[in-house]
Each structure stands twice: as structure tokens, then as C-alpha cells.
Predicted model as a PDB file, atoms N, CA, C, CB and O in Angstrom, pLDDT in the B-factor column:
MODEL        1                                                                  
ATOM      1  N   UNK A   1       9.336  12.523   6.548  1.00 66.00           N  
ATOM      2  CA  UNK A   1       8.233  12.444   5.616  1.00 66.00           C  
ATOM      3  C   UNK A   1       6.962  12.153   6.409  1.00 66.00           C  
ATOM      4  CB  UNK A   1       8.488  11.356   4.529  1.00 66.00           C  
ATOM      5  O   UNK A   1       6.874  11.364   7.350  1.00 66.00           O  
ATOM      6  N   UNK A   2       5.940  12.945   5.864  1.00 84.00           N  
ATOM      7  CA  UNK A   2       4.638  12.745   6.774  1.00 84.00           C  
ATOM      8  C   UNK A   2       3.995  11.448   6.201  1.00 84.00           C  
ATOM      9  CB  UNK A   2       3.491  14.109   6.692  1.00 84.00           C  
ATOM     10  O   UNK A   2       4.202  10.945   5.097  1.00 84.00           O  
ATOM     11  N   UNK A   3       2.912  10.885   7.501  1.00 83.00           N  
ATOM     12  CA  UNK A   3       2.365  10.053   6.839  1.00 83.00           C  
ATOM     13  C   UNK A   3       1.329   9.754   5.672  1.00 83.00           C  
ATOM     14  CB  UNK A   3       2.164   9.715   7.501  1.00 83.00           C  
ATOM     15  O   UNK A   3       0.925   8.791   5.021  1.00 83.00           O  
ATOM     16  N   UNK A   4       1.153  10.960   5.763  1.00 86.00           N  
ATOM     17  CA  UNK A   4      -0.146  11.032   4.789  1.00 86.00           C  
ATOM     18  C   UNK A   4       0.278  11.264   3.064  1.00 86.00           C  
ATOM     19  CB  UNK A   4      -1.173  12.492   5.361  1.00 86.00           C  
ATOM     20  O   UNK A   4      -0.367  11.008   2.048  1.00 86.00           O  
ATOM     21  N   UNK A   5       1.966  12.000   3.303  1.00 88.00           N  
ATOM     22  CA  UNK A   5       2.505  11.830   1.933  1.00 88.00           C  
ATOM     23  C   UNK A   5       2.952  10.479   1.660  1.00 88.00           C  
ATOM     24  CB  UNK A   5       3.621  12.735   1.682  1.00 88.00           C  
ATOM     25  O   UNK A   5       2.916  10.027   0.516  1.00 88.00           O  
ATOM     26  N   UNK A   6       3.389   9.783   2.691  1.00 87.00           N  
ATOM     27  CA  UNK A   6       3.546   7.920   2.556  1.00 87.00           C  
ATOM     28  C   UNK A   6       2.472   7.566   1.769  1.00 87.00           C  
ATOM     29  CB  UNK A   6       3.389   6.896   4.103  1.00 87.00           C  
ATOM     30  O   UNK A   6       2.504   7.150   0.611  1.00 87.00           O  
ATOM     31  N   UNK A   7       1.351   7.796   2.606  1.00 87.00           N  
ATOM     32  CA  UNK A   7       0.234   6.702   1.755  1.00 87.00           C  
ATOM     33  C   UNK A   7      -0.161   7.094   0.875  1.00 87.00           C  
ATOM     34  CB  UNK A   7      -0.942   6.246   2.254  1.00 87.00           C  
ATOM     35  O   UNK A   7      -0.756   6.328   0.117  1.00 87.00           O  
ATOM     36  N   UNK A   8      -0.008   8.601   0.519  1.00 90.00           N  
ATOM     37  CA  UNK A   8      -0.799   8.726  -1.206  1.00 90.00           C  
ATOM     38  C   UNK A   8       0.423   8.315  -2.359  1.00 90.00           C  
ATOM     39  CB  UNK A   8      -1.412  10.781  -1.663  1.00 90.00           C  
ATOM     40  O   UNK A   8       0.105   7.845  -3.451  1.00 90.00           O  
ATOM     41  N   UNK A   9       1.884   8.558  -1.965  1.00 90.00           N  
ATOM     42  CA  UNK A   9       2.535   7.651  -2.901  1.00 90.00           C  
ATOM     43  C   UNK A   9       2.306   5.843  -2.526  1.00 90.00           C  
ATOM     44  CB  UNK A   9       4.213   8.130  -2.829  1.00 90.00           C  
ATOM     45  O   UNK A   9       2.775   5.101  -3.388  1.00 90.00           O  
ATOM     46  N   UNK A  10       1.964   5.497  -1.917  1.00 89.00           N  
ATOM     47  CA  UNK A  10       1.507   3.938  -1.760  1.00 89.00           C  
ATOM     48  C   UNK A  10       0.608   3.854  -2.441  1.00 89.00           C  
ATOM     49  CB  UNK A  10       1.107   3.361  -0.508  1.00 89.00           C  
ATOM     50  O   UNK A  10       0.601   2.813  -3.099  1.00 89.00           O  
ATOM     51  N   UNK A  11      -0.561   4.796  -2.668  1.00 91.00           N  
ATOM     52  CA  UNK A  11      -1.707   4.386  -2.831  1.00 91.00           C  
ATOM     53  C   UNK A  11      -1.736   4.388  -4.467  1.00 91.00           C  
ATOM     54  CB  UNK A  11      -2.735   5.242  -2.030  1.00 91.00           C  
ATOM     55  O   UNK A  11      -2.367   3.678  -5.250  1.00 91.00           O  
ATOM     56  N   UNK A  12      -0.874   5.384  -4.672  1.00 94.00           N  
ATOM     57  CA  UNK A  12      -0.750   5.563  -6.609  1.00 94.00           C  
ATOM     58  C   UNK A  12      -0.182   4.289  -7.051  1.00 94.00           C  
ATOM     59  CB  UNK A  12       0.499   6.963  -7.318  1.00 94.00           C  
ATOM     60  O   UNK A  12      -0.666   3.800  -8.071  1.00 94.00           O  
ATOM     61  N   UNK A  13       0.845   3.616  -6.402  1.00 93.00           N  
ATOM     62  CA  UNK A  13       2.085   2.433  -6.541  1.00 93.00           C  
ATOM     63  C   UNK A  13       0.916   0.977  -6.033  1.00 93.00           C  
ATOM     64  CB  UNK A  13       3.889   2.821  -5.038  1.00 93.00           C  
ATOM     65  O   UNK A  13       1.210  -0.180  -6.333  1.00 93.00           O  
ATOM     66  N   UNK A  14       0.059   1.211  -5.513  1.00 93.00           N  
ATOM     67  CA  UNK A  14      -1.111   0.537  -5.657  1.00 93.00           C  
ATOM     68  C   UNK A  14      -1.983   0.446  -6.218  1.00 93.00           C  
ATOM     69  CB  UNK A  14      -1.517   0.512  -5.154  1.00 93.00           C  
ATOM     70  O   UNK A  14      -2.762  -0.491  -6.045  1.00 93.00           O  
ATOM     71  N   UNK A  15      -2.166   1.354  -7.064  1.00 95.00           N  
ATOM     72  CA  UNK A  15      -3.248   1.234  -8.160  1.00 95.00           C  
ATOM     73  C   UNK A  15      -2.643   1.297  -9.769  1.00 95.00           C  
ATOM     74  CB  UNK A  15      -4.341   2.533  -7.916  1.00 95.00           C  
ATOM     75  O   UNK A  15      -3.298   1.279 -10.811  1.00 95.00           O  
ATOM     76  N   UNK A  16      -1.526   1.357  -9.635  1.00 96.00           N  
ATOM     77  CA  UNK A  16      -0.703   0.971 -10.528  1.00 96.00           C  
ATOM     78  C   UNK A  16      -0.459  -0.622 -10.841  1.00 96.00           C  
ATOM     79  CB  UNK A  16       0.393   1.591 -10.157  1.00 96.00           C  
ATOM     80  O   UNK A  16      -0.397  -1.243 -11.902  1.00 96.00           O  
ATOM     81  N   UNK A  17      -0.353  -0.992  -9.560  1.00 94.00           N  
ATOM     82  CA  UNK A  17      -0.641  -2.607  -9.325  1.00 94.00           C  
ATOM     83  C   UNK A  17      -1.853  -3.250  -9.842  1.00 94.00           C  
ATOM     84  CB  UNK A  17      -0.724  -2.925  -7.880  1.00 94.00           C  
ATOM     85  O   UNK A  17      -1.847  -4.169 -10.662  1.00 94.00           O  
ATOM     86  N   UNK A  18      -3.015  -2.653  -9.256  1.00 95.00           N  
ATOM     87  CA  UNK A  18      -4.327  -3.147  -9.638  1.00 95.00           C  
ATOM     88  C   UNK A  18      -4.389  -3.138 -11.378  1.00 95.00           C  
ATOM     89  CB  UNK A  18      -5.541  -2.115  -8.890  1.00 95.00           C  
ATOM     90  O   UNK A  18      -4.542  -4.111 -12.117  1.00 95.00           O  
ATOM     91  N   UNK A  19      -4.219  -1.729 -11.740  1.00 96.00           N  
ATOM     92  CA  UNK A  19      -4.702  -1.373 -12.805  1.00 96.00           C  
ATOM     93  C   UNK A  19      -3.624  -2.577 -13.746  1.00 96.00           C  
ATOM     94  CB  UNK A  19      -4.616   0.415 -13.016  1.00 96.00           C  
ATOM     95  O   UNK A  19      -4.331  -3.147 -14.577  1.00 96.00           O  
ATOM     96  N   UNK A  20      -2.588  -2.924 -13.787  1.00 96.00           N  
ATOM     97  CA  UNK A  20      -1.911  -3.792 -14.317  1.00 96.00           C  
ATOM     98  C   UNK A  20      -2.175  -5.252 -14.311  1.00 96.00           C  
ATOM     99  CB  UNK A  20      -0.930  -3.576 -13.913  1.00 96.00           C  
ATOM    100  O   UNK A  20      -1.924  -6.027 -15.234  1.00 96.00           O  
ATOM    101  N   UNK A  21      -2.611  -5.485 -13.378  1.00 95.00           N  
ATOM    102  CA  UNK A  21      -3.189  -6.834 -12.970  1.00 95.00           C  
ATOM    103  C   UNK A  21      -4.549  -7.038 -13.875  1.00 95.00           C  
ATOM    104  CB  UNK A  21      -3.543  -6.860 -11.249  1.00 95.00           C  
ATOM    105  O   UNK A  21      -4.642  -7.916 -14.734  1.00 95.00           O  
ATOM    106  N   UNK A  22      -5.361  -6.303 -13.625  1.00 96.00           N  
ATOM    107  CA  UNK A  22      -6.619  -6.233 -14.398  1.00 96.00           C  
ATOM    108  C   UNK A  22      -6.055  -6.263 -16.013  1.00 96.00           C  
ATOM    109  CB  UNK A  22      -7.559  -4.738 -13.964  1.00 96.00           C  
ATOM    110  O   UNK A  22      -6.704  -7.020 -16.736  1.00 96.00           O  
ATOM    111  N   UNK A  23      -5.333  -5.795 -16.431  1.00 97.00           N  
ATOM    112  CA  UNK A  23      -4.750  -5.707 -17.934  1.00 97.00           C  
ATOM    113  C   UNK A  23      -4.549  -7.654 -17.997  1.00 97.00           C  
ATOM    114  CB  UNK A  23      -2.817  -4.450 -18.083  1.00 97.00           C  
ATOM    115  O   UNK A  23      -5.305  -8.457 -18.544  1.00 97.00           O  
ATOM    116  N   UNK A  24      -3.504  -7.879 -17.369  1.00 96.00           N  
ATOM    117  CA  UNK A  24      -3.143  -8.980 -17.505  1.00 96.00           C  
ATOM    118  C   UNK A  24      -4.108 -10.253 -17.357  1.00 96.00           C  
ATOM    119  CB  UNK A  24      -2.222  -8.963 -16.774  1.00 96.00           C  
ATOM    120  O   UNK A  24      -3.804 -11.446 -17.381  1.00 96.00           O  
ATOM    121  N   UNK A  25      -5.314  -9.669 -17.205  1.00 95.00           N  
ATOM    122  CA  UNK A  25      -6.451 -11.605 -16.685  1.00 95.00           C  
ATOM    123  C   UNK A  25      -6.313 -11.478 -15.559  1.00 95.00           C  
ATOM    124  CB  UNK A  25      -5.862 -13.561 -17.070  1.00 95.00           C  
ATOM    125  O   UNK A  25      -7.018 -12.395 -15.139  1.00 95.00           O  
ATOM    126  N   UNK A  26      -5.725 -10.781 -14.332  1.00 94.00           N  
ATOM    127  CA  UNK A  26      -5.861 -11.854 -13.062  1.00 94.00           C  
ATOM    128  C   UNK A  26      -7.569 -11.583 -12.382  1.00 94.00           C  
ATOM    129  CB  UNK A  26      -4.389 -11.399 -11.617  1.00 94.00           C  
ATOM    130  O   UNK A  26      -8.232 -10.552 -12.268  1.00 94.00           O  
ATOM    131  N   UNK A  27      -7.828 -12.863 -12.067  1.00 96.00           N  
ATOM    132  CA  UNK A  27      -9.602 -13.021 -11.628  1.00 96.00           C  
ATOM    133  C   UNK A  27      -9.239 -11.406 -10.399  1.00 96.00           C  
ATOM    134  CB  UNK A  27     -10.279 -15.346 -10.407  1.00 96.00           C  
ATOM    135  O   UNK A  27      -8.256 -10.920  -9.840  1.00 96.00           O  
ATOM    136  N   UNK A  28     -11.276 -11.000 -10.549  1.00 95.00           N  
ATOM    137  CA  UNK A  28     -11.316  -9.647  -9.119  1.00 95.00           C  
ATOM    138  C   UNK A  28     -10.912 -10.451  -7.865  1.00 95.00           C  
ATOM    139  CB  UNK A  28     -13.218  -8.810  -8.684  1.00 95.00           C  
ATOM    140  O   UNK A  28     -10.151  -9.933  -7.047  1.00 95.00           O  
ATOM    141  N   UNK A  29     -11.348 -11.582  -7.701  1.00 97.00           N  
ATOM    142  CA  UNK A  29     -11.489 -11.896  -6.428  1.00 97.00           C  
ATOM    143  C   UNK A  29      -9.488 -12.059  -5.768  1.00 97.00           C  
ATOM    144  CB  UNK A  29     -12.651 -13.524  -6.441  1.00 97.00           C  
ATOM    145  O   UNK A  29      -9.047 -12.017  -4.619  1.00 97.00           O  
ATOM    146  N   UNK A  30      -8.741 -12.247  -7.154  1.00 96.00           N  
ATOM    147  CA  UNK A  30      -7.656 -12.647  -6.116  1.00 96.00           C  
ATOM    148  C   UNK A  30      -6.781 -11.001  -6.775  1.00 96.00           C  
ATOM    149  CB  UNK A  30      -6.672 -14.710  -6.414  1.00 96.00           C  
ATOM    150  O   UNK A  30      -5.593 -10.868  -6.482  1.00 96.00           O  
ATOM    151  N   UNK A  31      -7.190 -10.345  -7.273  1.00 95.00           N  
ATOM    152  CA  UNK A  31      -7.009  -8.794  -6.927  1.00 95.00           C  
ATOM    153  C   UNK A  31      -7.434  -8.257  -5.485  1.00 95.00           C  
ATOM    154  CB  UNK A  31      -7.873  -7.965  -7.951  1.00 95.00           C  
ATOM    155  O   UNK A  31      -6.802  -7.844  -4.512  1.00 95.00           O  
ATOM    156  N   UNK A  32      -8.129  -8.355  -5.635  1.00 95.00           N  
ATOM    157  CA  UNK A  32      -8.987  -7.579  -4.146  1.00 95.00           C  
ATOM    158  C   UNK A  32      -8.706  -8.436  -2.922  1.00 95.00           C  
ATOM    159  CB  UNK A  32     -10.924  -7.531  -4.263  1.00 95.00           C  
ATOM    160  O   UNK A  32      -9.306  -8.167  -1.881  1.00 95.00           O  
ATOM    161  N   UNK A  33      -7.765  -9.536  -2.965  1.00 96.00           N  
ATOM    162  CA  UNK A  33      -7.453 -10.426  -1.923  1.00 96.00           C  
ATOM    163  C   UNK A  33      -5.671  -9.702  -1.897  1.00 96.00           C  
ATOM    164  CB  UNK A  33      -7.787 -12.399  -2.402  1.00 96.00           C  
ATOM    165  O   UNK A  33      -5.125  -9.330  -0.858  1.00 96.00           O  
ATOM    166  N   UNK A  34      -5.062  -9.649  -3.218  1.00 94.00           N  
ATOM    167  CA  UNK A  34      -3.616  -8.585  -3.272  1.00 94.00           C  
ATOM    168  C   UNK A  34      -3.717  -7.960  -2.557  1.00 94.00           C  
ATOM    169  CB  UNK A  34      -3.203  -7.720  -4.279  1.00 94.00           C  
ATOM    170  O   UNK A  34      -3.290  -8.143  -1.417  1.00 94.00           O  
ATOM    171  N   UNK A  35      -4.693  -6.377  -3.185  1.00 94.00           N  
ATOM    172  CA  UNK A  35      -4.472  -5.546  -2.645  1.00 94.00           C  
ATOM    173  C   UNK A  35      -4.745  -4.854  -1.086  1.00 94.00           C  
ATOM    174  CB  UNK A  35      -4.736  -5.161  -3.401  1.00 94.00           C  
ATOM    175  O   UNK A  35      -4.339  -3.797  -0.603  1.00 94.00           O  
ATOM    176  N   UNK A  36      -5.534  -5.835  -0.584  1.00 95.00           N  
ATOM    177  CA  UNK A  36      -6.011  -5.717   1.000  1.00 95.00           C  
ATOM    178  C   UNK A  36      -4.360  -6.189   1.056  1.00 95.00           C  
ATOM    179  CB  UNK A  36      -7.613  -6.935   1.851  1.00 95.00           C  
ATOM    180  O   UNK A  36      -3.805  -5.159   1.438  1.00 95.00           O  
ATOM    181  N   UNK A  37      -3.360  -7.176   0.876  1.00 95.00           N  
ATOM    182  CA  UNK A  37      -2.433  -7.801   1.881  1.00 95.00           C  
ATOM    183  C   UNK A  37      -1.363  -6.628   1.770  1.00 95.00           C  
ATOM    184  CB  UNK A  37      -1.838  -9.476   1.489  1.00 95.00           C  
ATOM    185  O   UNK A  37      -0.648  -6.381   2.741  1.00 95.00           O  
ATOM    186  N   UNK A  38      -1.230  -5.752   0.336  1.00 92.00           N  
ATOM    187  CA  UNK A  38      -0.512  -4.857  -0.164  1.00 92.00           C  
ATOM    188  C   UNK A  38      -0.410  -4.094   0.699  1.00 92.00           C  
ATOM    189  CB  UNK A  38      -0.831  -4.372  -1.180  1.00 92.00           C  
ATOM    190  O   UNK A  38       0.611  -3.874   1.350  1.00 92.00           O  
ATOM    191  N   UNK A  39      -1.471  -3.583   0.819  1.00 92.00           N  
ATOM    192  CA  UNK A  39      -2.450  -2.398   1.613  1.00 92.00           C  
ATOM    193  C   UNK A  39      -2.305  -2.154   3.416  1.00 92.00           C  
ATOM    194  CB  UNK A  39      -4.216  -2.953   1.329  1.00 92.00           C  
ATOM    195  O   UNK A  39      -2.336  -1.087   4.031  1.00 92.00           O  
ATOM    196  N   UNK A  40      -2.117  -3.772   4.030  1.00 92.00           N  
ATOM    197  CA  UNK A  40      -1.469  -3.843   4.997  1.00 92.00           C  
ATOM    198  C   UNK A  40       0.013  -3.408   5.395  1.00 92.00           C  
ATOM    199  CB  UNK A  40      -1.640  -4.804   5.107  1.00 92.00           C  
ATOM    200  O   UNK A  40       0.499  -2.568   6.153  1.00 92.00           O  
ATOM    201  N   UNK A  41       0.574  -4.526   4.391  1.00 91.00           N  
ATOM    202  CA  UNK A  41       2.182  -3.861   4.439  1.00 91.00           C  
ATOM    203  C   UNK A  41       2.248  -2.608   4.440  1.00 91.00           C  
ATOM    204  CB  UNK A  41       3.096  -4.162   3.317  1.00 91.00           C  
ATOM    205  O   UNK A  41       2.631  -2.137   5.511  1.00 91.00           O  
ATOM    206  N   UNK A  42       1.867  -1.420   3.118  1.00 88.00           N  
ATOM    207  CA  UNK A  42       1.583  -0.760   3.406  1.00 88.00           C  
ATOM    208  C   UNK A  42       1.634   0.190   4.547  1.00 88.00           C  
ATOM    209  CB  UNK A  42       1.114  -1.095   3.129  1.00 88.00           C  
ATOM    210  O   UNK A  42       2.613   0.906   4.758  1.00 88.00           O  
ATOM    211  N   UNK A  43       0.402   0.184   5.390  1.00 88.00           N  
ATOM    212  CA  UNK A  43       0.361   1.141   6.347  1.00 88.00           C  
ATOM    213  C   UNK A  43       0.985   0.669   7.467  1.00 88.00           C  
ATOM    214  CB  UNK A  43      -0.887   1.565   6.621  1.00 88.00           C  
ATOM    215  O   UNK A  43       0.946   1.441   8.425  1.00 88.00           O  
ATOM    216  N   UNK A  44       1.833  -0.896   7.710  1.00 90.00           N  
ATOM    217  CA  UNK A  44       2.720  -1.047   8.371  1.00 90.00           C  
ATOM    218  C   UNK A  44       4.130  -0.512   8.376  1.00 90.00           C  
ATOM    219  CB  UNK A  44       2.668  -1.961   8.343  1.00 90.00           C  
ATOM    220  O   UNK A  44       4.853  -0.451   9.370  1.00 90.00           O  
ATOM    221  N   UNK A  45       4.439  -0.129   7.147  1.00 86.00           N  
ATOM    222  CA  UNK A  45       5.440   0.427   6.828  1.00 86.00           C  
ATOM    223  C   UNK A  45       5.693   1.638   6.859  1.00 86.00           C  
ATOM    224  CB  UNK A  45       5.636   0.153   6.007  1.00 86.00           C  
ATOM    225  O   UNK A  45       6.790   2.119   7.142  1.00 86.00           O  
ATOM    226  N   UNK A  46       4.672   2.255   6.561  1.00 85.00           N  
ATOM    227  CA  UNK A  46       4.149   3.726   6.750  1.00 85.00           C  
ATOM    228  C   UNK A  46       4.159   4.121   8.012  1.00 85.00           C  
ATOM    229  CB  UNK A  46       2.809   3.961   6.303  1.00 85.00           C  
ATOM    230  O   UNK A  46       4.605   5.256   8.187  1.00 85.00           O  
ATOM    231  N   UNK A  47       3.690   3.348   9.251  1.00 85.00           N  
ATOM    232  CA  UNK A  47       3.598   3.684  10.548  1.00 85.00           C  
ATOM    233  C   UNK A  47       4.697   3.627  11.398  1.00 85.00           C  
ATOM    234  CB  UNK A  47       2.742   3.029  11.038  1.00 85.00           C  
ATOM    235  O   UNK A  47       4.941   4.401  12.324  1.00 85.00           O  
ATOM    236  N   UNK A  48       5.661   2.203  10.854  1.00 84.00           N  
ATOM    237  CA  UNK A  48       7.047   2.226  11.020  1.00 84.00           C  
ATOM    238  C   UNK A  48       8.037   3.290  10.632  1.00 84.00           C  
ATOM    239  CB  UNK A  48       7.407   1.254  10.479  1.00 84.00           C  
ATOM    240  O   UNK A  48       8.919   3.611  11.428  1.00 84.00           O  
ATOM    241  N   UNK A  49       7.937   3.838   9.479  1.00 80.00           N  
ATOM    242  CA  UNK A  49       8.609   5.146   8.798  1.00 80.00           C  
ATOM    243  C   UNK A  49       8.869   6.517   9.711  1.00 80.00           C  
ATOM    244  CB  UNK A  49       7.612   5.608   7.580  1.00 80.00           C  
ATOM    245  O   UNK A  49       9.856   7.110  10.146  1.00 80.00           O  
ATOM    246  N   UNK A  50       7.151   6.714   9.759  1.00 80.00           N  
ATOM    247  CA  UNK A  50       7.007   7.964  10.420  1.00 80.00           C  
ATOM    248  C   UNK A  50       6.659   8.135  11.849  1.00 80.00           C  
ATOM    249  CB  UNK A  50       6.138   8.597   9.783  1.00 80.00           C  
ATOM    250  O   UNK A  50       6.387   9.268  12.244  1.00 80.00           O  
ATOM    251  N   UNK A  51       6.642   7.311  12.519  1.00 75.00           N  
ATOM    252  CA  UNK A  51       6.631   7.129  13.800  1.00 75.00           C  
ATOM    253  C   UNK A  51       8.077   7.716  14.636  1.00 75.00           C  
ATOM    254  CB  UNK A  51       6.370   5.624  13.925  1.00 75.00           C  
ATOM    255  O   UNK A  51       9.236   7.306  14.565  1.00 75.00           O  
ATOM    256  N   UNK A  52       7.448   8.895  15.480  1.00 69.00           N  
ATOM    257  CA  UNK A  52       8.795   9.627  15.868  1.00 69.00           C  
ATOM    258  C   UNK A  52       9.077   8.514  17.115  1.00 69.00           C  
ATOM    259  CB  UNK A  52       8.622  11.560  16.408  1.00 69.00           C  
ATOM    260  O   UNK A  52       8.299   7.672  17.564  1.00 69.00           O  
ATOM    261  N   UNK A  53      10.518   8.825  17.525  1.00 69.00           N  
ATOM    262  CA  UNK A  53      11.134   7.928  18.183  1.00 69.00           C  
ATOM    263  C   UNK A  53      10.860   8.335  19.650  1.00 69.00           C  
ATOM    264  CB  UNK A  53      12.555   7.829  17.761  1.00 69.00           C  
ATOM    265  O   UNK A  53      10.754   9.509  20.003  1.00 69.00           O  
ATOM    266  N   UNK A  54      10.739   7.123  20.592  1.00 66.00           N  
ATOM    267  CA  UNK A  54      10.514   7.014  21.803  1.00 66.00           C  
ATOM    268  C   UNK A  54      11.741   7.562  23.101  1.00 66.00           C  
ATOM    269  CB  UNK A  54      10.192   5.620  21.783  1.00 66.00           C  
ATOM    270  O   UNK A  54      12.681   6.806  23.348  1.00 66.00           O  
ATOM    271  N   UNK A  55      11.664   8.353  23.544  1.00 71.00           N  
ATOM    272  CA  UNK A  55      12.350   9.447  24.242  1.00 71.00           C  
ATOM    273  C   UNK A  55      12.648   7.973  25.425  1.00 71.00           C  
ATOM    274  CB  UNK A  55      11.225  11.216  24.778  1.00 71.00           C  
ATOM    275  O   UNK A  55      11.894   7.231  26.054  1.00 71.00           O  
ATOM    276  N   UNK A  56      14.344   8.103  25.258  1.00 69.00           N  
ATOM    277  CA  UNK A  56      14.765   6.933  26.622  1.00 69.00           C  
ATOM    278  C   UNK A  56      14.103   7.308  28.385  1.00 69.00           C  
ATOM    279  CB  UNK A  56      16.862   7.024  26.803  1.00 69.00           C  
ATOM    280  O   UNK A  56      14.366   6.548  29.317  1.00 69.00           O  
TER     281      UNK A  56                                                      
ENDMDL                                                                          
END                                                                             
């Protein structure tokens, strides 16, 4: 899987997050503090995924 199809399903599954959060009351400031940490994992995971493997 490429990376760039990683992050646009992350990014929908992230704003799915936001947009739910905002429904529920939670203050912007500790949204926008979520989704930066989300957002990390994220493209850590993403880079871990698709990262081809290192030739011995």
C-alpha cells in the first residue's frame, strides 16, 4: 500500500474524529492539541507500513 493512500484513509478517520468531538463539547484548544498527537502517530505508522525493507 502506498503512502499517500495511508494518509488519505488516516486523514478521513481523522476528521471523523474531529468532526465527532466538536459534536460532543470538547473545547478547540484540546481538539487541535488531539489531533496534532493523532496526526503524529499517524505518519509514524504510515512511514513504518510503507517503508520498503533494507537489503542485508
Amino acid at each position: 500500500m502506498s503512502f499517500a493512500l495511508y494518509m488519505i484513509g488516516f486523514l478521513i478517520f481523522l476528521a471523523g474524529l474531529i468532526w465527532g468531538a466538536s459534536v460532543a463539547g470538547v473545547p478547540t484548544l484540546y481538539i487541535g492539541i488531539g489531533t496534532l498527537v493523532v496526526l503524529g502517530i499517524g505518519i509514524f505508522s504510515a512511514v513504518g507500513r510503507t517503508r520498503g525493507k533494507d537489503p542485508s
